[in-house]
N, C-alpha and C positions, 0 to 999 in steps of 0.2 A: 453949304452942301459939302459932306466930310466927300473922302477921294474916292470912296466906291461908289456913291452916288453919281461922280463926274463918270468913273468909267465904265457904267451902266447907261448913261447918255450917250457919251461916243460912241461905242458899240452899238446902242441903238436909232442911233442917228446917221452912223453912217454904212451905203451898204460894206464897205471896207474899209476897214483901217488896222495898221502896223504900230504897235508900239514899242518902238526901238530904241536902239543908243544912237545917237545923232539924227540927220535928216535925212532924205534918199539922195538929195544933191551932197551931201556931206556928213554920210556911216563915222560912228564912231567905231564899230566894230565892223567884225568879218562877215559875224552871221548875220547882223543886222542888212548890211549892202546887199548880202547875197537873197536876200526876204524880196528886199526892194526889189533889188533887180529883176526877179521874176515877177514881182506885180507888175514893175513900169514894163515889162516884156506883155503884158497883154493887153496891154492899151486901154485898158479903163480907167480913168481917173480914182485915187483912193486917198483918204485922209490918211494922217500919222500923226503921231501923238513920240516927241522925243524924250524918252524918262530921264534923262538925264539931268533934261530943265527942271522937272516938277518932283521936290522927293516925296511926296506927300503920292504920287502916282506909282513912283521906284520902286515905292514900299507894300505897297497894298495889290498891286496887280496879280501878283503872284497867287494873295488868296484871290481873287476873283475869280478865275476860274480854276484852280488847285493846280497852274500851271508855273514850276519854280524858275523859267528861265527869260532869258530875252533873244529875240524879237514873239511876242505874239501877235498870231495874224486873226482878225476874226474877219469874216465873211458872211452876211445877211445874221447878224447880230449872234452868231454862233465862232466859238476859238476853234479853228482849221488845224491850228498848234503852231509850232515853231520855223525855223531855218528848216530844218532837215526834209521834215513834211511839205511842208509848203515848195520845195526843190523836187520832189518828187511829184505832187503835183502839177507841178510846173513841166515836168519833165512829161508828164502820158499826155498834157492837154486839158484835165481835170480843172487844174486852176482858172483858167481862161473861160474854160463853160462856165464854172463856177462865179466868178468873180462879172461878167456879164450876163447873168441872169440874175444877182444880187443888185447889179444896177440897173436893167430893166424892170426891176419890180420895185425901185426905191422909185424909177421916174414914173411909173402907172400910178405908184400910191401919192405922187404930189400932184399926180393930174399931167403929168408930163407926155409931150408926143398926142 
């Protein structure tokens, strides 16, 4: 499976996931931390994916969705976009509606609840 393959699966696998520079327990960068921290601020559980590890991911996310930087945030298999954005949502409440009804609807479609 080439890398855009994989990150069409994560994205579609999970209802969130952050593809960052390090981990949320251990950011390589600023804006990377600063992604996290508003996701673990709203209490949903979310995958991450560390590009750091994988350059075959490094490389290629960028085209994936025509977005040149890092951290990208997607949400029910859609890019929400970066640090800035995703801080702003963060910041009205957006994020949190958003990102717990991207999990309520991951858990109904496994049969969850």
């Amino acid at each position: 499976m080439d890398a855009l393959e994989r990150i069409e699966q994560q994205v579609k696998n999970n209802p969130v996931v952050i593809y960052m520079k390090g981990t949320p327990q251990a950011p390589r960068c600023g804006f990377s931390m600063r992604a996290a921290e508003a996701l673990q601020a709203c209490g949903v559980p979310f995958a991450y994916v560390n590009v750091l590890q994988d350059p075959d991911i490094f490389a290629n996310l960028p085209r994936y969705a025509d977005w040149p930087t890092f951290p990208q945030v997607y949400v029910d298999g859609e890019l929400i976009g970066g640090c800035d954005i995703t801080l702003e949502l963060h910041a009205s409440g957006e994020l949190k509606r958003m990102v717990e009804a991207a999990a309520e609807k991951a858990g109904a479609l496994s049969g969850g609840d």
